[in-house]
C-alpha positions as CSV (number, residue, x, y, z in Angstrom):
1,X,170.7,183.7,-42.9
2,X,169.9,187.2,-43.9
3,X,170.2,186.4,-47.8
4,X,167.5,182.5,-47.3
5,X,165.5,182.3,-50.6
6,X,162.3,181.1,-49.1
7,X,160.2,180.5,-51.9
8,X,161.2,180.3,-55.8
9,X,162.6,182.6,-58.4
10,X,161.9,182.0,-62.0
11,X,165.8,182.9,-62.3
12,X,166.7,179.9,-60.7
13,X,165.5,177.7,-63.5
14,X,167.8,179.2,-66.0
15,X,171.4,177.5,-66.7
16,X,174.4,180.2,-66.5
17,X,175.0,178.8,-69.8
18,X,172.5,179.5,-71.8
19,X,173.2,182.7,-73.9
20,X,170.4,185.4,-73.4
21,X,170.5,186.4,-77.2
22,X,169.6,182.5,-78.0
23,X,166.8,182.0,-75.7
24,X,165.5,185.7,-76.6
25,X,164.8,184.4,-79.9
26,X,162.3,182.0,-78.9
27,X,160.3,184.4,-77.8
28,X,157.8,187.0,-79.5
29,X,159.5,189.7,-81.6
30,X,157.1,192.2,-79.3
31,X,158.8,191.8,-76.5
32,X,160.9,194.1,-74.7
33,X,164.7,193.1,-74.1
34,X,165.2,194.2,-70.5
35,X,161.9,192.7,-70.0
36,X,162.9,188.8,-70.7
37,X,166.1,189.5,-68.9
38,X,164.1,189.7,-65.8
39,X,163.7,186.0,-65.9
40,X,167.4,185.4,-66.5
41,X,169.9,185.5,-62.7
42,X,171.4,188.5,-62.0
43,X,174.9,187.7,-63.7
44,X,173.2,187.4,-66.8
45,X,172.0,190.9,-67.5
46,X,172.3,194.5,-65.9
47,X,170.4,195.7,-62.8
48,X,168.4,197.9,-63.9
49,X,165.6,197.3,-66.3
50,X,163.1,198.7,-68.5
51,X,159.6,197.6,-69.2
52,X,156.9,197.9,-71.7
53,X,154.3,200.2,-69.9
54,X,152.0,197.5,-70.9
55,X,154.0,195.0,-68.6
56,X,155.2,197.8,-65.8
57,X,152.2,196.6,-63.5
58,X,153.1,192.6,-63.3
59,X,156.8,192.7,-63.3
60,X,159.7,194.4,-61.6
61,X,163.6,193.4,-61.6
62,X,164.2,193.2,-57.8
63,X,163.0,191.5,-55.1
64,X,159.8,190.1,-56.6
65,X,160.4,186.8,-55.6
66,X,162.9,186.5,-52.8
67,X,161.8,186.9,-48.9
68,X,164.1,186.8,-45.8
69,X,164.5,188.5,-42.7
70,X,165.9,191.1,-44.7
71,X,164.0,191.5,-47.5
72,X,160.6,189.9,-46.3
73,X,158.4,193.5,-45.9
74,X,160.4,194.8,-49.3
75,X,157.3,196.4,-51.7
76,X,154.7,195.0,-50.1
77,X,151.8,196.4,-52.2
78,X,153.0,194.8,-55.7
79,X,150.1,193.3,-56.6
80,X,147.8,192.7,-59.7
81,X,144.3,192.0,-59.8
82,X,143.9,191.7,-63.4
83,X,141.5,189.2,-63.5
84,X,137.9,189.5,-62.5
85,X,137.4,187.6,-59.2
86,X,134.3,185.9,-58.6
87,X,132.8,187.3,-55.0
88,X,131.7,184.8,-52.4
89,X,129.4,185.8,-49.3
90,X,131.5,183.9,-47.1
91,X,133.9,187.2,-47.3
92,X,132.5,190.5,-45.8
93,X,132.8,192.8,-48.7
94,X,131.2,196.0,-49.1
95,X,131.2,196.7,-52.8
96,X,130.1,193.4,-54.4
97,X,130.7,195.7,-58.1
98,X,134.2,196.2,-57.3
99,X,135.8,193.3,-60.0
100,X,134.3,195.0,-63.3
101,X,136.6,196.5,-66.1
102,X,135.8,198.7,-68.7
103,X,136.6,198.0,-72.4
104,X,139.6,199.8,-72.2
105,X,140.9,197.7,-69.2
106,X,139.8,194.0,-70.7
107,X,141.8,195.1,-73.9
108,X,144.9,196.0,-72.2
109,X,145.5,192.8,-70.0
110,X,144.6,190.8,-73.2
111,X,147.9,192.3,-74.6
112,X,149.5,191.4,-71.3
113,X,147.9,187.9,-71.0
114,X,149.6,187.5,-74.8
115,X,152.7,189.0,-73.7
116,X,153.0,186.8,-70.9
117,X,152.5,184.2,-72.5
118,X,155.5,184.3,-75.2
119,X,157.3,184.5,-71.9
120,X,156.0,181.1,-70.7
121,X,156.6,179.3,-73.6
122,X,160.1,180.1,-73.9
123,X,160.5,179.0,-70.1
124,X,158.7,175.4,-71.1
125,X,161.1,175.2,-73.8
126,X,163.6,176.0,-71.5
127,X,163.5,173.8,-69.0
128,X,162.3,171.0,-71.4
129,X,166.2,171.3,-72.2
130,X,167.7,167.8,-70.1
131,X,171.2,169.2,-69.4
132,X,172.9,172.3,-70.6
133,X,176.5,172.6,-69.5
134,X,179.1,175.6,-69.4
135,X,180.2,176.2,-73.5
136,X,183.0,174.6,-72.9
137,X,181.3,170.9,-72.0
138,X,177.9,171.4,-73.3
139,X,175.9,168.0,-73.6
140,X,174.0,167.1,-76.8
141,X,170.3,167.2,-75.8
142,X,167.1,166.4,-77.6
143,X,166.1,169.8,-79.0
144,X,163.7,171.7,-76.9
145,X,160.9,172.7,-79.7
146,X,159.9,169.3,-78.9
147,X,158.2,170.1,-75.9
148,X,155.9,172.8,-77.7
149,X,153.4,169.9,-77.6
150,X,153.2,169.9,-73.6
151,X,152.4,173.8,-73.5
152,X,149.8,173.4,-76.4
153,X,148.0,169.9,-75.7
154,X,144.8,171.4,-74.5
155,X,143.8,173.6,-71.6
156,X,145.1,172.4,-67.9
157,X,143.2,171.4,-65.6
158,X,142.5,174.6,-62.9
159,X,140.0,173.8,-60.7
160,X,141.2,172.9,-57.5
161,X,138.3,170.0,-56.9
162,X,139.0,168.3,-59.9
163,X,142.9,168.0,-59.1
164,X,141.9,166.9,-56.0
165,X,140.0,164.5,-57.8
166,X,142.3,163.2,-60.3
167,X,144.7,162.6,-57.6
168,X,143.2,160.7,-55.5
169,X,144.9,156.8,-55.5
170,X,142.3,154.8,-57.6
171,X,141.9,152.7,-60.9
172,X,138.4,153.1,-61.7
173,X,137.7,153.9,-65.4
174,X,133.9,153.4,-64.9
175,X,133.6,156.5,-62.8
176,X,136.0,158.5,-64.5
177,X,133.8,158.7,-66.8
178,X,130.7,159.8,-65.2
179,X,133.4,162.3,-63.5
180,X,134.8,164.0,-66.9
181,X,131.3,164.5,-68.8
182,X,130.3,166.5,-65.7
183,X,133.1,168.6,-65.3
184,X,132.8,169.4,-68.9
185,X,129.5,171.4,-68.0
186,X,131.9,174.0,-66.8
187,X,133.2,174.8,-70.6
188,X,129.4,174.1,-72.2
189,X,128.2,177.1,-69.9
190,X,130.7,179.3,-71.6
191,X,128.6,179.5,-74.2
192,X,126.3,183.1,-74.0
193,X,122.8,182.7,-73.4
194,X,120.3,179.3,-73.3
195,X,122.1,177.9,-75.8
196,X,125.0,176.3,-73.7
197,X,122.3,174.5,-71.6
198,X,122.0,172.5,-74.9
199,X,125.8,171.5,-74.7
200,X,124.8,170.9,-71.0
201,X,121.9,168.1,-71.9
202,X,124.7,166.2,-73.8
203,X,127.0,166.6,-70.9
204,X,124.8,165.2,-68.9
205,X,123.2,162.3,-71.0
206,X,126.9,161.1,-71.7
207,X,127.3,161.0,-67.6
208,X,124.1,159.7,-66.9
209,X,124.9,156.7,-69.4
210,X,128.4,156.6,-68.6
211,X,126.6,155.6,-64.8
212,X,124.1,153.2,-66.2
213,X,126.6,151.3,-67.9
214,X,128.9,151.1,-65.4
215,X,127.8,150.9,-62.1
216,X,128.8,147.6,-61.3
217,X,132.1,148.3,-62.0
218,X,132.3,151.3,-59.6
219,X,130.6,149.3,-56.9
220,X,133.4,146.6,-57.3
221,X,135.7,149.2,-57.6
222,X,134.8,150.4,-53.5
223,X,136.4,149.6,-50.3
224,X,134.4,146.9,-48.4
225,X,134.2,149.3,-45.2
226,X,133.0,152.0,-47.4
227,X,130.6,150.2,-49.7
228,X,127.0,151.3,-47.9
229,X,128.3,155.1,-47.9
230,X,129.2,155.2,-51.5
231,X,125.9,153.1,-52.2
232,X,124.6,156.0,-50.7
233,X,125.9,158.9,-52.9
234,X,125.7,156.9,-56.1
235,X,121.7,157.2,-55.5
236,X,121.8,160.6,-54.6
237,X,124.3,161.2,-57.9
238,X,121.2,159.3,-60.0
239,X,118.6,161.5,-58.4
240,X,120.9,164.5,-59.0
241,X,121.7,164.1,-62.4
242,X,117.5,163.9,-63.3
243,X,117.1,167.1,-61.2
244,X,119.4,168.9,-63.5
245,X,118.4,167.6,-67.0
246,X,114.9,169.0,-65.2
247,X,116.8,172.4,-65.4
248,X,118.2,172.3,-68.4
249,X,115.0,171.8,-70.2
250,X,113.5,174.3,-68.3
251,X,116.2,176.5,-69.3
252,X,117.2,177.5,-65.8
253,X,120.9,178.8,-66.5
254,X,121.6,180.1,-63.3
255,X,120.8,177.1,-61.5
256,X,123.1,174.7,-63.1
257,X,126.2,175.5,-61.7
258,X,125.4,175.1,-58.1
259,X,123.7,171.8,-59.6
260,X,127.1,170.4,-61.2
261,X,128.4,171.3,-58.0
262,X,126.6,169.3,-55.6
263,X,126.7,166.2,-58.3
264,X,130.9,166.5,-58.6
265,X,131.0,166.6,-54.8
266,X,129.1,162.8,-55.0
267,X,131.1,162.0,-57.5
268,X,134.7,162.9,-55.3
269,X,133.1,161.1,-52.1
270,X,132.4,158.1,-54.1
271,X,136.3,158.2,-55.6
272,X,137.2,158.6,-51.9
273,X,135.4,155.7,-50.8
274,X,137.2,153.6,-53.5
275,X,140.6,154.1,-51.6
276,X,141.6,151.0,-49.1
277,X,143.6,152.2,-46.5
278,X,147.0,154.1,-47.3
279,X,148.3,153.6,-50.2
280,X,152.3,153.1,-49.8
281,X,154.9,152.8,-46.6
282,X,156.6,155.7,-45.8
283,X,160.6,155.9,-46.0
284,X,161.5,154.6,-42.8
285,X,163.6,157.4,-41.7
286,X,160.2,159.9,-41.8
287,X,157.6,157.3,-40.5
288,X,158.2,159.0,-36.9
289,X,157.6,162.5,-38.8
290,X,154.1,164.0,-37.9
291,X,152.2,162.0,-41.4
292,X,148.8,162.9,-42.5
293,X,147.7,159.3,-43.8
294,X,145.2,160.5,-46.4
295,X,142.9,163.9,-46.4
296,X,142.2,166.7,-44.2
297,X,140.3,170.0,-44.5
298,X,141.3,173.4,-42.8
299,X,139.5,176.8,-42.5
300,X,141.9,179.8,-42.9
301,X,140.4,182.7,-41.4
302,X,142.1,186.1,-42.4
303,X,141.3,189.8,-41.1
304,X,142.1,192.1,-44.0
305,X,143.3,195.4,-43.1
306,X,143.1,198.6,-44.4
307,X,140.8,197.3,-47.5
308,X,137.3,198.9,-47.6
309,X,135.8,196.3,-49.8
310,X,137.2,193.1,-47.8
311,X,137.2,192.8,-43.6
312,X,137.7,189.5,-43.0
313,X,137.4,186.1,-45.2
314,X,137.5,182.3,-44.7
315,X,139.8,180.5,-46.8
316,X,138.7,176.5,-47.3
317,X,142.0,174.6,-48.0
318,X,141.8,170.6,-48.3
319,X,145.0,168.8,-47.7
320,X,146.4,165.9,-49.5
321,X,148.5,163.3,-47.7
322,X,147.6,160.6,-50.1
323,X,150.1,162.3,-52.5
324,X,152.3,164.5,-49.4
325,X,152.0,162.5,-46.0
326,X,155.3,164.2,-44.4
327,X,154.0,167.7,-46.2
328,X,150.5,167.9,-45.0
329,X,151.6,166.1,-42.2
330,X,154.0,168.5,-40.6
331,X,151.2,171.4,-41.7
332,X,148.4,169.8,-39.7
333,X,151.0,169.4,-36.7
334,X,151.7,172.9,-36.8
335,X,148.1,174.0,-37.1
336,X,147.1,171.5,-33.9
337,X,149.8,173.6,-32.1
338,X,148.3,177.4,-33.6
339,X,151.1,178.2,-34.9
340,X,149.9,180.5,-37.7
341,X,147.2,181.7,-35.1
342,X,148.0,185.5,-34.7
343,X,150.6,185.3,-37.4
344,X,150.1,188.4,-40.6
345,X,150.4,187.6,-43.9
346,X,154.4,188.2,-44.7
347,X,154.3,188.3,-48.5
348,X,151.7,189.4,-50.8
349,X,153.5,190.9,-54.3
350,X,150.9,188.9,-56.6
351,X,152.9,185.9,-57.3
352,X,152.3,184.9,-54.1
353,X,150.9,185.1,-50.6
354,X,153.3,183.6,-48.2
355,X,153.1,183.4,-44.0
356,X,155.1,180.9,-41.6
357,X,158.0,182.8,-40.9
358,X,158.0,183.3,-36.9
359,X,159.4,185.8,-34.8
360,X,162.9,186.0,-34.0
361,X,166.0,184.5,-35.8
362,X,164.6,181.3,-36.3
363,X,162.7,181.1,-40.0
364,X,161.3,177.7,-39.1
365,X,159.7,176.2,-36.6
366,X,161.6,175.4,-33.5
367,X,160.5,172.3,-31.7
368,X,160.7,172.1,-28.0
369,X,161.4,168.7,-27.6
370,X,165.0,169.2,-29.7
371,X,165.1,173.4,-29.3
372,X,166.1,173.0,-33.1
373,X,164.3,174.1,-36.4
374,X,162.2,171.0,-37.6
375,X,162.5,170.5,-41.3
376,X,161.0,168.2,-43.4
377,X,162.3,166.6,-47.2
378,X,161.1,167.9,-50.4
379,X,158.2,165.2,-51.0
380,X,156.9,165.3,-55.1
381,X,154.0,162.5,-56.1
382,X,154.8,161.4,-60.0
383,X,152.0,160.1,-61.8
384,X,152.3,156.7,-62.6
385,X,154.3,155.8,-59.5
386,X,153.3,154.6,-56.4
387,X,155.5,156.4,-53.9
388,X,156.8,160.2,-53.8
389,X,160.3,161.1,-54.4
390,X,161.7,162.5,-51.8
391,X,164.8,164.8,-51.1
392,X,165.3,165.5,-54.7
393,X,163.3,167.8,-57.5
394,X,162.0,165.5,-60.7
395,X,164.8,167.7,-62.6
396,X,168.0,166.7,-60.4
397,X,167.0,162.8,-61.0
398,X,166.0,163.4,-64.8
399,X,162.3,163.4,-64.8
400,X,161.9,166.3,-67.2
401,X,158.4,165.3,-68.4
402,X,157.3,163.7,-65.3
403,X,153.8,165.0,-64.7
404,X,152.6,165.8,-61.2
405,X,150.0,164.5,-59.0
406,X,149.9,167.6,-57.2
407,X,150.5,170.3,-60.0
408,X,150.8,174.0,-60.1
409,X,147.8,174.4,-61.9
410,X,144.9,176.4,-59.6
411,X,145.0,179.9,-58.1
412,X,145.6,178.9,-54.4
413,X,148.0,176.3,-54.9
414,X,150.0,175.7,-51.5
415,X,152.9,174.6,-51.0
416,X,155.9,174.7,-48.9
417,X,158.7,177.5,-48.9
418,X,162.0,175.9,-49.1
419,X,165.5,177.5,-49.1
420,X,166.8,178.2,-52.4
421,X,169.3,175.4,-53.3
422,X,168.4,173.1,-50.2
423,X,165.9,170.7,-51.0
424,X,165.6,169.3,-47.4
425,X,165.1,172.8,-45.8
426,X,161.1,173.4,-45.6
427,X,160.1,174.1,-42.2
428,X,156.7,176.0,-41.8
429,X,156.8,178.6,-44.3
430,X,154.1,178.0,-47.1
431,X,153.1,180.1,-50.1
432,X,149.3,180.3,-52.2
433,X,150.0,180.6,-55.8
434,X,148.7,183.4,-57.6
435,X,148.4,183.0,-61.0
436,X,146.4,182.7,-64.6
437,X,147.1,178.8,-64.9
438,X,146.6,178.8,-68.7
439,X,149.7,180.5,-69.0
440,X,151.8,178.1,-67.1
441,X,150.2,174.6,-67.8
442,X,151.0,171.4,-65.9
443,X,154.1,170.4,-67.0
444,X,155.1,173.3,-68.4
445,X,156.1,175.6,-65.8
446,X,158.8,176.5,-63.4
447,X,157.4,175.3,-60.6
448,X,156.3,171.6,-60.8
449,X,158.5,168.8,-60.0
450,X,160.9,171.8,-57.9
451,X,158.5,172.6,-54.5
452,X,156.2,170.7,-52.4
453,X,152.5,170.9,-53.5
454,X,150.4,169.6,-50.6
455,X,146.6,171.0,-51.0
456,X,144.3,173.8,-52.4
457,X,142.0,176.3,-51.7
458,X,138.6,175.2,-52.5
459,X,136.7,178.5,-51.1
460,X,137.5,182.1,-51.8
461,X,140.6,181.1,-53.6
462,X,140.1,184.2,-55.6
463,X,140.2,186.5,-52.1
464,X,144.2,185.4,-52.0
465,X,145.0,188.5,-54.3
466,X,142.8,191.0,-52.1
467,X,145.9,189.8,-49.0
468,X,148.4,192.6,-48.2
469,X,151.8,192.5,-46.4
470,X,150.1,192.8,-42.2
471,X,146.6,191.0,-42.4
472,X,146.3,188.7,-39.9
473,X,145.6,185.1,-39.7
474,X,142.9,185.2,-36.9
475,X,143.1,181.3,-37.3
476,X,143.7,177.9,-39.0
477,X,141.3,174.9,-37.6
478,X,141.3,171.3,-39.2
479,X,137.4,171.1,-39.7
480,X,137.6,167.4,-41.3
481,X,140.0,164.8,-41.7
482,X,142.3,164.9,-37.9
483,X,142.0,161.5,-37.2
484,X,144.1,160.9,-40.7
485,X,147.2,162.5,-38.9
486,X,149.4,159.8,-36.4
487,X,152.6,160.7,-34.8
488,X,151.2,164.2,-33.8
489,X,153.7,166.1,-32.1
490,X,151.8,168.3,-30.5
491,X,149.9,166.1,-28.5
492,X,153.3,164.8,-26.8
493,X,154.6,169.0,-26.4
494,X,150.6,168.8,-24.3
């Protein structure tokens, strides 16, 4: 077991086939060789590689991405904070100054970002490709430039909310778009000065008429049981909205934010109270599995070591069994037991932070009852269906396109740690995604459709990339959401 992939490497989304020459021609001119060929399997270039000293601080050509028993404490301190990180209170931090760059800095990740970014669109066009056999018995397949649209379309969606949002089991068209007007606010305040609150009195007309207009719809649209609570929010949503056009007009920028805030969060619990029960059955073979039957909420409290600016932080993660029952299920069974309780961080090289892995042999949770590793099937929610897949990525049954419910589109992304060419094989290690999500969209990247998204930070996501090899998760507690989780396991170990 000492060579278990645990979590994913860009090379395995590459086809043996595919010449490097060919692909490296999709890609900007600028870039170095030897530094594409890190994105290519082993067998397809040489060991040792290269870089631009422009792209020396993000990538390296071993052990970036694998983790084992082995290999798990390998370079431990790759990371790279090249993007400013928005500080929270909730963290104990002693130099609140400590995310600034000078001129000189902003202009040389701007030639990274760029960099980078060639590299992403050749991997979307990539593995936009259907099937690519050996030369001998290659396939004809719909050329690849044709997914160029997916990468360009528009910006992705990165907050973590509004995934949550969008991904929640409902039809309601009426408060979408009460929902979309206000999340817009974000872009309108990325306009300097007091002129983006004018973009933000449009925003919010269009929302507060979008409302007027269709209320009733979004009152039939609610669950029976829930109707008085979401009653409830849609007044306080009313009052809201009037509170910030006050703002606006008084040309209070600071305050609007916090504002949009509180008015999204109305707008989420009245989507939540739109959703009747759970939404499909189970496979029948994991209905005894630990399932979380709709949403929970978990606080992730870390002590950071050795880091002057950072002692200890609380990570906010909300859990989606809606779209990952089994997932978020087996996650919240773990957490009931403390598993991660005591446990360090075991992987922290800026493409991810990554924990689970217990002591001993094992790399998965052993359950008592059996004294074998519990695993659980790769579970994937496709929009537009009503069930997950399960057992299989969206590329071994042909959904190339498919897009996500759950995508790989926020920093702090979680999801579960799988072995590398078993899809059935994730146990308890998960993984936070660390990222700049404009440079691999949803849909576009080499993630989706491939490993088990099942929730997302919410709070201090931005503290992920401040974790080192050896913190130490002091605990995980479900703060919301337990009595969503039936067949618990833990309550039958006592």
């Amino acid at each position: 077991m000492d060579d278990l992939i645990q979590y994913p490497h860009p090379a395995n989304y590459f086809t043996p086939s595919i010449h490097v020459s060919s692909i490296q021609n999709l890609i900007s001119p600028s870039l170095n060789k030897t530094l594409f060929s890190s994105f290519l399997p082993s067998f397809l270039h040489p060991p040792i590689c290269h870089f631009h000293p422009k792209m020396a601080a993000i990538f390296s050509c071993s052990s970036l991405y694998t983790t084992s028993k082995s290999s798990l404490f390998n370079n431990p301190n790759h990371s790279f904070n090249a993007f400013t990180r928005r500080f929270r209170p909730i963290c104990s931090s002693q130099n609140p100054n400590r995310f600034q760059f000078s001129d000189k800095q902003k202009d040389r990740f701007t030639g990274i970002k760029e960099c980078v970014l060639s590299v992403a669109l050749a991997i979307g066009l990539i593995t936009g490709v259907p099937a690519v056999g050996f030369p001998g018995n290659a396939n004809a397949v719909t050329p690849a430039l044709s997914d160029l649209a997916v990468l360009i379309s528009g910006p992705p969606i990165k907050d973590p909310e509004a995934l949550l949002r969008y991904a929640l089991p409902i039809d309601n068209k009426a408060i979408r778009e009460v929902q979309k007007p206000l999340e817009d606010i974000t872009e309108s305040l990325k306009v300097s000065g007091v002129k983006a609150l004018d973009s933000v009195e449009r925003n919010l007309k269009q929302a507060s008429r979008a409302l007027k207009q269709g209320k009733s719809m979004i009152i039939a649209g609610l669950a029976e049981s829930k109707k008085d609570h979401a009653i409830e929010l849609l007044g306080k949503l009313e009052v809201g909205m009037e509170e910030l056009q006050k703002i606006a007009e008084d040309r209070k920028r600071d305050a609007v934010a916090p504002k949009q805030k509180e008015l999204l969060q109305y707008v989420g619990g009245v989507e939540e109270d739109m959703v009747d029960g759970f939404p499909f059955e189970v496979p029948e073979e994991y209905q005894n599995m630990p399932l979380l039957k709709g949403r929970a909420t978990v606080d992730m409290k870390v002590k950071v070591k050795d880091n002057p600016n950072l002692e200890e932080c609380v990570f906010r993660i909300v859990l989606d069994g809606y779209n990952a029952p089994v997932t978020a299920g087996n996650f919240i069974d773990l957490v009931e037991r403390h598993f991660y309780d005591g446990m360090e961080i075991q992987r922290a090289d800026g493409f991810v932070v990554q924990t689970g892995d217990p002591e001993g042999p094992a790399e998965g949770f052993i359950d008592p009852s059996t004294e074998k590793t519990r695993t659980i099937p790769l579970e994937i929610m496709v929009e537009g269906e009503k069930t997950p897949v399960y057992g299989a990525t969206l590329e071994d049954i042909g959904l190339y396109k498919a897009q996500t419910k759950l995508p790989f589109n926020a920093f702090g992304t979680m999801a579960m740690a799988r072995e590398e060419f078993e899809n059935n094989s994730a146990s308890s290690q998960v993984f936070w995604l660390l990222k700049e999500s404009e440079l691999t969209p949803s849909n576009a990247n080499i993630l989706d459709g491939r490993y088990a998204v099942f929730g997302y930070v919410t709070q201090n996501e931005d503290f992920l990339a401040d974790l080192k090899v050896g913190d130490v998760i002091e605990s995980v507690q479900v703060v919301a959401g337990l009595d969503n989780l039936v067949n618990p396991s833990y309550k039958i170990a006592g």
